[in-house]
KELORO-24410 format. One record per residue: residue number from 1; residue in three letters; x, z, y of N, C-alpha, C in turn. Coordinates in pm, 1 decimal. Each point is the difference from the previous one (the first is absolute). Layout:
NUM;ALA;X;Z;Y;X;Z;Y;X;Z;Y $
...
END
This chain:
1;UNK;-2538.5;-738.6;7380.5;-38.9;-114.1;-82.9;76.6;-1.5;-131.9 $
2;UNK;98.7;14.3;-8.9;128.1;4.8;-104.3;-41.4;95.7;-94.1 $
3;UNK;-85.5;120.7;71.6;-14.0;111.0;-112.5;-113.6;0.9;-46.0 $
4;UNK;-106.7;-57.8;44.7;-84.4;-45.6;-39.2;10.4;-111.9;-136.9 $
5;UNK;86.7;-110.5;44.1;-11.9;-78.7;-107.3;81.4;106.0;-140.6 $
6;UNK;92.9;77.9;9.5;61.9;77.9;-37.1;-40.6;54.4;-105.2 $
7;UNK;-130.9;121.7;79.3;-90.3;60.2;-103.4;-107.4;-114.8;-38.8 $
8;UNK;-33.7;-87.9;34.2;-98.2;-121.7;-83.7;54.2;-6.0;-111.1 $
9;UNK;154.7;-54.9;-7.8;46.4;-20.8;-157.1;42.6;76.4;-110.7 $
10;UNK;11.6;191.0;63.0;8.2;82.7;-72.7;-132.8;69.4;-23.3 $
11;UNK;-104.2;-48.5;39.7;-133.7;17.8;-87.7;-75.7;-91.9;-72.9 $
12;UNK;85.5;-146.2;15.3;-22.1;-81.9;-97.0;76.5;10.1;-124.6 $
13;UNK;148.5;51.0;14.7;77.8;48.5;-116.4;-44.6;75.7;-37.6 $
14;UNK;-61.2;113.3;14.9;-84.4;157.6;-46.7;-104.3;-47.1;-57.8 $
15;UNK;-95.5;-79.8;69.1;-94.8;-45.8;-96.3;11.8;-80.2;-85.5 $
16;UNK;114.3;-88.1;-8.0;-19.8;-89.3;-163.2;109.1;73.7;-88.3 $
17;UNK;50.7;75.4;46.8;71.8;148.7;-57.2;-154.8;42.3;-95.1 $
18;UNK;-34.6;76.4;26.2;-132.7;63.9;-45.6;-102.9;-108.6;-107.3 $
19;UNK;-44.5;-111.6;56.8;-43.8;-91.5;-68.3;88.2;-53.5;-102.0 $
20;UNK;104.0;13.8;-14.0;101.4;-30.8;-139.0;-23.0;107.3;-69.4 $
21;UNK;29.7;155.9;27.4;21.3;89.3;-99.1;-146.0;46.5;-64.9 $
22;UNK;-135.3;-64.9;105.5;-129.4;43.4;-67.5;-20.5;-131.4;-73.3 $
23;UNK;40.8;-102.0;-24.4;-45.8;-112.4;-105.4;51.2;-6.4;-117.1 $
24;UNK;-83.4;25.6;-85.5;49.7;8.9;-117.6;79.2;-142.3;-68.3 $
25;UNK;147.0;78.9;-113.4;66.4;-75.5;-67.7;-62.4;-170.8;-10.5 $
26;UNK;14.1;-97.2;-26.9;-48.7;-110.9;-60.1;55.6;13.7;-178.5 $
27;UNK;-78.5;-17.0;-49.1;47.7;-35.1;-193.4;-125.4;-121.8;-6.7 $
28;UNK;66.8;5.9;-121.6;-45.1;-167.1;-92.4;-3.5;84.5;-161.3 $
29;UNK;-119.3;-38.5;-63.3;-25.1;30.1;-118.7;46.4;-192.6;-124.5 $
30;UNK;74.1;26.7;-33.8;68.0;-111.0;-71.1;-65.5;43.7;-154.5 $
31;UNK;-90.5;-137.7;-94.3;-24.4;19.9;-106.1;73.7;-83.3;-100.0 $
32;UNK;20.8;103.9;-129.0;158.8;-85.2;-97.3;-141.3;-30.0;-69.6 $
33;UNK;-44.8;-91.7;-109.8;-84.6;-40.7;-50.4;37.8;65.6;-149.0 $
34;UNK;-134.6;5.4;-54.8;37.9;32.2;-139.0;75.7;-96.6;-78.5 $
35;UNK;50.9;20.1;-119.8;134.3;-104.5;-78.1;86.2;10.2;8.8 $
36;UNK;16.1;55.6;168.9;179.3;-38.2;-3.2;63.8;117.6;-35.0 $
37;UNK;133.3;-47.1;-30.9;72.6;72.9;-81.5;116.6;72.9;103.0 $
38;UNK;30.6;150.0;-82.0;82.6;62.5;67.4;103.3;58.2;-79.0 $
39;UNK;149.9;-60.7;-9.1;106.5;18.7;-25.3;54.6;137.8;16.0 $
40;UNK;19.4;73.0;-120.3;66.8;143.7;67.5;99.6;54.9;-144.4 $
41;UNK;81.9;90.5;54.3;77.8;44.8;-127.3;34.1;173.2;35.4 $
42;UNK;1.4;12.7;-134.3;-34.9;170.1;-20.1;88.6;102.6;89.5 $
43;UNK;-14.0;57.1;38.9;88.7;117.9;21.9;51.3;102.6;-60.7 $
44;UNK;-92.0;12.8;-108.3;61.7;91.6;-117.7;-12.0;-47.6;-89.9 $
45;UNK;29.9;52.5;-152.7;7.7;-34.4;-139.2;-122.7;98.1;-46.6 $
46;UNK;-70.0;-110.3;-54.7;-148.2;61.5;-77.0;61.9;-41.4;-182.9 $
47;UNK;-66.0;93.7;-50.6;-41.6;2.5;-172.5;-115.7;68.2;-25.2 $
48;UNK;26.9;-61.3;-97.2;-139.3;86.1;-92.9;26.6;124.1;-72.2 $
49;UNK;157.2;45.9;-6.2;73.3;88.8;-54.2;28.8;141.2;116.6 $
50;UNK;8.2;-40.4;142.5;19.2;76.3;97.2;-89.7;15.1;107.3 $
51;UNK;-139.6;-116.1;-19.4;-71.9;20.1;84.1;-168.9;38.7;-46.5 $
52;UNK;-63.2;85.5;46.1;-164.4;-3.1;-22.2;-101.9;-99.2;44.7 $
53;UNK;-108.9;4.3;-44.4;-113.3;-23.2;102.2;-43.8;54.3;88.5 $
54;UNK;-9.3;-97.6;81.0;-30.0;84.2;193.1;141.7;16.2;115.5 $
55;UNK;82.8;-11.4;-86.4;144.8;-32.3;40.7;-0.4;-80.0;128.8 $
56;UNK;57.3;37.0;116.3;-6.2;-76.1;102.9;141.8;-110.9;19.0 $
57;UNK;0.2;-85.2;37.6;115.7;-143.7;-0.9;10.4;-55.3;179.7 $
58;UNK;90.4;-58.2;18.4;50.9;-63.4;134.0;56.5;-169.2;-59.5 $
59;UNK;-26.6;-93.4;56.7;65.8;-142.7;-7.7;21.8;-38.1;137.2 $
60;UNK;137.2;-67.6;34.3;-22.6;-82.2;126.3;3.1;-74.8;21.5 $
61;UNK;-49.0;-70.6;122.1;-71.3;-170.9;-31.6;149.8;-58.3;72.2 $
62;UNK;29.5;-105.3;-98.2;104.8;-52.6;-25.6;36.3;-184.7;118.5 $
63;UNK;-133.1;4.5;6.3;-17.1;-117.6;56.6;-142.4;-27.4;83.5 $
64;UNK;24.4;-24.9;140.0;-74.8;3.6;116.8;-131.2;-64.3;-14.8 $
65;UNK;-129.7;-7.7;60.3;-116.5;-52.8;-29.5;-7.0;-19.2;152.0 $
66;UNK;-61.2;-125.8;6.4;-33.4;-62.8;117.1;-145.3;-71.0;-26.8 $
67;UNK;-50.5;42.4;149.2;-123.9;-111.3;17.5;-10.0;-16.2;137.5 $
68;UNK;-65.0;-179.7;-53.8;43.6;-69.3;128.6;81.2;16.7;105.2 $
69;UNK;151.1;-18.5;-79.8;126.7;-4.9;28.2;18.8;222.5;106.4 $
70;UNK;-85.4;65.7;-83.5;-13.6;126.6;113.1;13.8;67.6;-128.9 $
71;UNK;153.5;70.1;41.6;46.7;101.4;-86.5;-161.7;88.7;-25.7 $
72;UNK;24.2;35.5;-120.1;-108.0;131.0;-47.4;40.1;88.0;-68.4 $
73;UNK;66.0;-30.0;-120.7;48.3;117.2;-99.6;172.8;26.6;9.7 $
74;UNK;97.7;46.1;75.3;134.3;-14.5;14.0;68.4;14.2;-136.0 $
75;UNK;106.4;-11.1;-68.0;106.5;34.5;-59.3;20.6;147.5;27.2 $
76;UNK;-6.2;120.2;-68.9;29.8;131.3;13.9;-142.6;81.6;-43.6 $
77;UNK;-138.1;-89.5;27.6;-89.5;94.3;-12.1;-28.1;25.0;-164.4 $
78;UNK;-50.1;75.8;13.6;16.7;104.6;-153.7;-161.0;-18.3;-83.3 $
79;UNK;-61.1;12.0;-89.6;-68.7;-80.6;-78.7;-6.4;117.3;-83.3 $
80;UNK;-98.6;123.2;7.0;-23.3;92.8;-31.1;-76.4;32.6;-124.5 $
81;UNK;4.0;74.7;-92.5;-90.4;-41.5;-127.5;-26.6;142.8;-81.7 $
82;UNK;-32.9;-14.0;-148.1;-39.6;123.6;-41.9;17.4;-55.8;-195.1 $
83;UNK;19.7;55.0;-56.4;39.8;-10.3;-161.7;-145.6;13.8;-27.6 $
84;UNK;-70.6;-93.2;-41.3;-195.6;33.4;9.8;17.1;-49.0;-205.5 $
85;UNK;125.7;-10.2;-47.8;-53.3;26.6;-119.5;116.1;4.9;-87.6 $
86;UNK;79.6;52.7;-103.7;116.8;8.3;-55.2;-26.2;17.8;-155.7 $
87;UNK;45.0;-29.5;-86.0;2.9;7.6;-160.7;118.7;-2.3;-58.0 $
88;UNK;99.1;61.9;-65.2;113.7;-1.6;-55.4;-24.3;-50.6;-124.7 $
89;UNK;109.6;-88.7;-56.6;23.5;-93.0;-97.2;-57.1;118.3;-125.2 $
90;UNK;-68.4;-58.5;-111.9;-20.4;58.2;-113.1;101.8;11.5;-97.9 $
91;UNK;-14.9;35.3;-114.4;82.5;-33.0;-117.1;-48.9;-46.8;-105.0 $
92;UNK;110.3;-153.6;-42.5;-9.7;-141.1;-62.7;-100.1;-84.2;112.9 $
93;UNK;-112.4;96.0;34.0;-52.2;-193.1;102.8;-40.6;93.7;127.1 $
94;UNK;-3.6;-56.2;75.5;-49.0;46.6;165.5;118.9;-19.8;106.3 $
95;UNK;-28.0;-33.2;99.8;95.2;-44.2;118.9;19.5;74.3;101.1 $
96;UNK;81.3;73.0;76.8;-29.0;41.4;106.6;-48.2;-93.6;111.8 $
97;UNK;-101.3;95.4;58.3;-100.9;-113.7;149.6;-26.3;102.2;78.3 $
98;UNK;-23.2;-65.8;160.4;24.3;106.1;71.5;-105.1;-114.0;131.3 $
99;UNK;-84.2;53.9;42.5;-66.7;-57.7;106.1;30.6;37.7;142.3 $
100;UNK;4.2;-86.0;57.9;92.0;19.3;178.6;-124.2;-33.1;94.9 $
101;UNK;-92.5;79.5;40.1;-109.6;-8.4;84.3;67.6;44.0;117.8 $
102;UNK;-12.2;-134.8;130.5;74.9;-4.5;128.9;-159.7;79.3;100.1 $
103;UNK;46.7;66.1;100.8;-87.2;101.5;27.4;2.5;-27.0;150.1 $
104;UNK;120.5;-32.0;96.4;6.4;-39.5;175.1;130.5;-51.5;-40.9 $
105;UNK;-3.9;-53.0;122.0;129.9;-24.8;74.3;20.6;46.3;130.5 $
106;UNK;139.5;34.9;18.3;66.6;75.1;103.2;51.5;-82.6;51.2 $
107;UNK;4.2;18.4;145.4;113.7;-122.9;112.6;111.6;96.0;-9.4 $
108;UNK;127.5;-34.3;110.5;132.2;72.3;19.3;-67.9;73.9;108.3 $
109;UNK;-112.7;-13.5;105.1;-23.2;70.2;89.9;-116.3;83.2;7.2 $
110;UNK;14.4;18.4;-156.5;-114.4;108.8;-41.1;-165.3;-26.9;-18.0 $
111;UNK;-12.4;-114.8;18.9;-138.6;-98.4;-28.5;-15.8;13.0;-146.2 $
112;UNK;-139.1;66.1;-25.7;-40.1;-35.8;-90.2;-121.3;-58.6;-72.7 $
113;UNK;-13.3;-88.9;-100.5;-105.2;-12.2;-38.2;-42.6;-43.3;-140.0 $
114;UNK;-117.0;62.0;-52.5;-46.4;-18.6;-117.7;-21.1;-138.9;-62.1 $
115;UNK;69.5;43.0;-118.9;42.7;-174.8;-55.9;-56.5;-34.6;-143.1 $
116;UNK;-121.7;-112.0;-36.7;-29.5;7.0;-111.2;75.7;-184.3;-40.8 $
117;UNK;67.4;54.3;-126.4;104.3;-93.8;-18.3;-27.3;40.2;-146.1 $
118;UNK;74.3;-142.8;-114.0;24.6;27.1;-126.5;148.7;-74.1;-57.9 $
119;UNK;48.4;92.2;-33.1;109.4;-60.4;-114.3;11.5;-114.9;-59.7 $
120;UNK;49.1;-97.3;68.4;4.9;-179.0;-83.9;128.9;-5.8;-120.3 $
121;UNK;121.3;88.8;57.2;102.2;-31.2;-76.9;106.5;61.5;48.1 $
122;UNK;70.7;91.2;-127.0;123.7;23.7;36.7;161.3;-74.5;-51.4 $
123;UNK;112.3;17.1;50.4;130.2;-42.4;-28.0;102.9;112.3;7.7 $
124;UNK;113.7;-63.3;-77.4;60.5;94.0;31.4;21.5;104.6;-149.2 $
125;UNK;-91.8;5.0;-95.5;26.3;99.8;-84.7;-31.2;-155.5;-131.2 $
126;UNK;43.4;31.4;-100.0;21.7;-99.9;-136.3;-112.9;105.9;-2.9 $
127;UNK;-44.3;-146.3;-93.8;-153.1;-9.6;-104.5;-124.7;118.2;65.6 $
128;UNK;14.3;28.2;88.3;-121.3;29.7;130.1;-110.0;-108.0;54.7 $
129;UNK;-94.0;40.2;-0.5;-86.0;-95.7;11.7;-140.8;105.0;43.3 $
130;UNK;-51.8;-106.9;105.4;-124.9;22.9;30.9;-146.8;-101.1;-66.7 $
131;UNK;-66.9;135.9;-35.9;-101.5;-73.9;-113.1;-169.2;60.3;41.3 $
132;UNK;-122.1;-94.3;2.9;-109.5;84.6;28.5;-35.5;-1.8;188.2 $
133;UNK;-110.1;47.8;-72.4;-73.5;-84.4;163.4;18.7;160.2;106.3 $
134;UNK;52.9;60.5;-74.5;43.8;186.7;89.6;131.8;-34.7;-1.3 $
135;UNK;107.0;-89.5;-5.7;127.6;6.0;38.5;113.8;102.9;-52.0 $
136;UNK;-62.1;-3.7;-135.1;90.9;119.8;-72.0;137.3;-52.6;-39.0 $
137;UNK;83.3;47.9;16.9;157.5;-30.5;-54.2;4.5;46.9;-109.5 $
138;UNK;49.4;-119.5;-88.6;-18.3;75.1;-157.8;188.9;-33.4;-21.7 $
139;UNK;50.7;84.3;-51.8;160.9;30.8;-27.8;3.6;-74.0;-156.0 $
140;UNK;149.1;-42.3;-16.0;35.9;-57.6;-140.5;-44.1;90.6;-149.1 $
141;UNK;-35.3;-111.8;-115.3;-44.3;136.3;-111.4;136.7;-33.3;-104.8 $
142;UNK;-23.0;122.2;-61.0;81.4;41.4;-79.8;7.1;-79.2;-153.7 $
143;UNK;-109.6;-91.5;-16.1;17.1;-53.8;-93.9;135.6;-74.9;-126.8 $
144;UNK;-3.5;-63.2;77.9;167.1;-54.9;-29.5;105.6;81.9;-11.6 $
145;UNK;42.5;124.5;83.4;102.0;98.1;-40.3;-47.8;129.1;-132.3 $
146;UNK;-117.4;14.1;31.7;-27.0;28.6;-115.5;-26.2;-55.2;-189.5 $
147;UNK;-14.2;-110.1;5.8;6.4;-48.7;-95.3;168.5;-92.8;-69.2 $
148;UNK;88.4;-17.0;162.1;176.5;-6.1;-59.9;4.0;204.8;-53.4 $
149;UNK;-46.2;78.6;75.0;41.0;143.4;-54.6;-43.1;28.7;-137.4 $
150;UNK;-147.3;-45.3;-43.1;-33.6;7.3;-177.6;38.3;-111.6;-50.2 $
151;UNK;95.0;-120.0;50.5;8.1;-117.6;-82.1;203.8;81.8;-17.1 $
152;UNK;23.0;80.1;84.3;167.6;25.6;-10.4;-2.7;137.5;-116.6 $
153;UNK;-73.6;82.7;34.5;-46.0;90.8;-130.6;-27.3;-54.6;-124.7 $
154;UNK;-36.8;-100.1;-27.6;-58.7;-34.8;-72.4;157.3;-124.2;-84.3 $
155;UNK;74.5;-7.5;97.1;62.1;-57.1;-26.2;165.9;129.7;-62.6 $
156;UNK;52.9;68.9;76.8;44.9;94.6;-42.4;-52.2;98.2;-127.9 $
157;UNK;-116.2;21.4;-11.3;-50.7;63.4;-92.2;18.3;-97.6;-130.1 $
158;UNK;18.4;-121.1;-45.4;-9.7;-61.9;-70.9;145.2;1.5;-44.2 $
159;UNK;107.3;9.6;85.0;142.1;-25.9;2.0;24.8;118.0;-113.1 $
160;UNK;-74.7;156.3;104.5;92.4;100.9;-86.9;-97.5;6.5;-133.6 $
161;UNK;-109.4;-81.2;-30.4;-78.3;42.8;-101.2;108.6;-141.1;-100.3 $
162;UNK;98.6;-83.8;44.6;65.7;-121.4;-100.8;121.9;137.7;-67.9 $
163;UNK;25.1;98.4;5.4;90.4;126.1;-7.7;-71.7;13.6;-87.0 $
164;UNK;-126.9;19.1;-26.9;-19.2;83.7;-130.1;-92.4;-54.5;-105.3 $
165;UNK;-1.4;-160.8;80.0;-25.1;-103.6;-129.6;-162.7;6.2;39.9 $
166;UNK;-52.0;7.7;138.6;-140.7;45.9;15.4;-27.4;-64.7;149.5 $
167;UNK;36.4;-143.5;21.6;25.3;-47.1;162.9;-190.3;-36.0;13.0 $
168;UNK;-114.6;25.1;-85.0;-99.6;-31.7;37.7;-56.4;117.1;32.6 $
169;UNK;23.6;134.4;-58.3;-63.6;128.8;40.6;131.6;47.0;123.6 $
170;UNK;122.4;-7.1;25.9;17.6;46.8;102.5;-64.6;-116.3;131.2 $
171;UNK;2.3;-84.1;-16.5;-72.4;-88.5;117.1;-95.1;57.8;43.5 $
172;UNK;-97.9;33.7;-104.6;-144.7;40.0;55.6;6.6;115.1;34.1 $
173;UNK;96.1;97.5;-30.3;38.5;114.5;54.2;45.9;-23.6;148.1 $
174;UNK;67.0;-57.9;12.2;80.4;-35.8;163.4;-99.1;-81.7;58.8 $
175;UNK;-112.0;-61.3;-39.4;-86.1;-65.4;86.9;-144.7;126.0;34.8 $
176;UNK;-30.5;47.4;-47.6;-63.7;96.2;-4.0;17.8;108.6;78.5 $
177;UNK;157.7;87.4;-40.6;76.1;101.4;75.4;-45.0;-39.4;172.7 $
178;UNK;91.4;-166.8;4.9;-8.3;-38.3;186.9;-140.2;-27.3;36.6 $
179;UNK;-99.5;-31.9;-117.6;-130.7;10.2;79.5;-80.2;130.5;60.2 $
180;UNK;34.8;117.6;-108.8;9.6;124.7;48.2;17.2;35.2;83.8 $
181;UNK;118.1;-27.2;62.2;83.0;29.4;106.5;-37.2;-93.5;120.0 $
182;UNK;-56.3;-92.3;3.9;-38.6;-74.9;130.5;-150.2;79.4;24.2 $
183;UNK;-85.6;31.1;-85.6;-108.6;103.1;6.8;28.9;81.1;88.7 $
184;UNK;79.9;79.0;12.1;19.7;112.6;42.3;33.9;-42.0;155.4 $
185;UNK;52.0;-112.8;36.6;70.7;-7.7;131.3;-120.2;-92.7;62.6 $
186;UNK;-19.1;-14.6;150.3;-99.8;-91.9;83.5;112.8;-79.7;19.8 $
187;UNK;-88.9;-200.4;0.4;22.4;-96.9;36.0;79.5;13.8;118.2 $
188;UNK;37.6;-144.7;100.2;75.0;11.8;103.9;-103.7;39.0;117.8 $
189;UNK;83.1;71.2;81.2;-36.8;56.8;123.7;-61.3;-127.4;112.2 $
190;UNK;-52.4;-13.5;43.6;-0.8;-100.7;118.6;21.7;97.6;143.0 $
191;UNK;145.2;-78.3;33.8;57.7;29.0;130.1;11.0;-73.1;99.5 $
192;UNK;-18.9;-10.6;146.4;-50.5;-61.0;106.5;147.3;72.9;81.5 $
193;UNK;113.1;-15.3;-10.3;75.4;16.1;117.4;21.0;-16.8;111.7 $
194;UNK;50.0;67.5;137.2;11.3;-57.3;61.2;23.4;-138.3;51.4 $
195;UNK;-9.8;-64.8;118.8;-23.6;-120.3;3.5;-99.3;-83.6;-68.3 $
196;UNK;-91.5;31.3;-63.2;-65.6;-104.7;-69.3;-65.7;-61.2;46.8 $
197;UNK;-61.0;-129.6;21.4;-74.4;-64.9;32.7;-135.6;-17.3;10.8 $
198;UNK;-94.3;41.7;97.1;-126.3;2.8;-10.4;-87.2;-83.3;120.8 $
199;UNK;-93.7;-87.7;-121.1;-53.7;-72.9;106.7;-149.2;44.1;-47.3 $
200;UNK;-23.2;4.1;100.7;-211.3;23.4;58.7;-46.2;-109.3;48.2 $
201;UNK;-121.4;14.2;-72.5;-107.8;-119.2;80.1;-76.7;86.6;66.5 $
202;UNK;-72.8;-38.8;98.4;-71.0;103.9;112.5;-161.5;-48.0;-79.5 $
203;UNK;-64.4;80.1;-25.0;-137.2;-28.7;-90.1;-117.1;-1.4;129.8 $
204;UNK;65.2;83.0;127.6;-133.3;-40.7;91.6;110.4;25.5;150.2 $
205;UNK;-53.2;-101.5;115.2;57.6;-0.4;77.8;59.6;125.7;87.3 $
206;UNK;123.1;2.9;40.3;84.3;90.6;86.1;-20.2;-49.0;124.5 $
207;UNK;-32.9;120.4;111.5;26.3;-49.0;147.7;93.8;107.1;75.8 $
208;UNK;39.7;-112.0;70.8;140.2;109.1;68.3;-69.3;-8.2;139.7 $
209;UNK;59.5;122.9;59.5;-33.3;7.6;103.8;178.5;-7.7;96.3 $
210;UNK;-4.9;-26.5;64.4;137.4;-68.6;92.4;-24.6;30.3;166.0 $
END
């Protein structure tokens, strides 16, 4: 009798043995809605001086996304992207700009998924700014340092032209000379260093799978 009941419960253990390892996982597909925003900061240092178009980029998300109170996006996952457009500063007018098209996102446990998101705004770098309905980062212009550089030429040139009794033709000589000379050189660089601040709006909904 004893061994009977014995083997009863070691073919009831064997069979829900078996019925566990043939039922598949349970998951939950969790949807982040379009709008919301995703906090991330660079991993490397981008320019317009050291980097191309097509250039690949990493950000990591800085701050957790939850729905209905159910973790979704952790702190660590990475926010993957591509340089989809770059222009180096001109000379006398043009800005460096550099477009940051976000492409997936990566979990820490190797989850991934395709992410259509746009550039609302960055921090972190002076006179950087996001401008335009493509989320282009347009970098500080050169205006103002260039015109103290032909207003200081212009000012020296006048000094050594009071030497020879001629402070209106050396002026225009020294304002001229430094306009020359800013010709020749490109405006400021726009640089995105490490750490910088990048936030995305999600343009069409993300679903996680969990």
């Amino acid at each position: 009798m004893v061994k009977r009941a014995l083997l009863a419960v070691l073919l009831v253990t064997f069979t829900v043995s078996i019925l566990q390892a043939e039922s598949p996982e349970r998951t939950e597909t969790l949807t982040v809605p379009a709008g919301t925003t995703l906090h991330c900061r660079l991993t490397q240092t981008l320019s317009t001086r050291d980097n191309t178009q097509g250039d690949l980029f990493a950000a990591r998300i800085t701050e957790p996304l939850s729905i209905n109170g159910k973790d979704v996006v952790p702190v660590g996952a990475t926010l993957e992207g591509r340089v989809a457009r770059l222009d180096r500063p001109g000379r006398i007018k043009g800005v460096g700009q550099m477009r940051l098209a976000a492409e997936k996102i990566t979990f820490p446990d190797g989850r991934s998924y395709p992410l259509n998101a746009l550039l609302m705004s960055t921090y972190g770098v002076d006179d950087a700014r996001v401008v335009g309905s493509e989320g282009m980062v347009k970098g500080p212009g050169s205006r103002k340092q260039d015109a103290e550089e032909i207003a200081g030429g212009t000012v020296v040139g006048g000094l050594l032209g009071l030497i020879f009794h001629h402070p209106l033709v050396g002026g225009a000589v020294g304002g001229t000379t430094a306009f020359v000379d800013r010709l020749r050189r490109r405006g400021m660089e726009l640089s995105l260093p490490t750490g910088t601040q990048l936030n995305y709006q999600l343009t069409r909904e993300l679903e996680i799978t969990r």
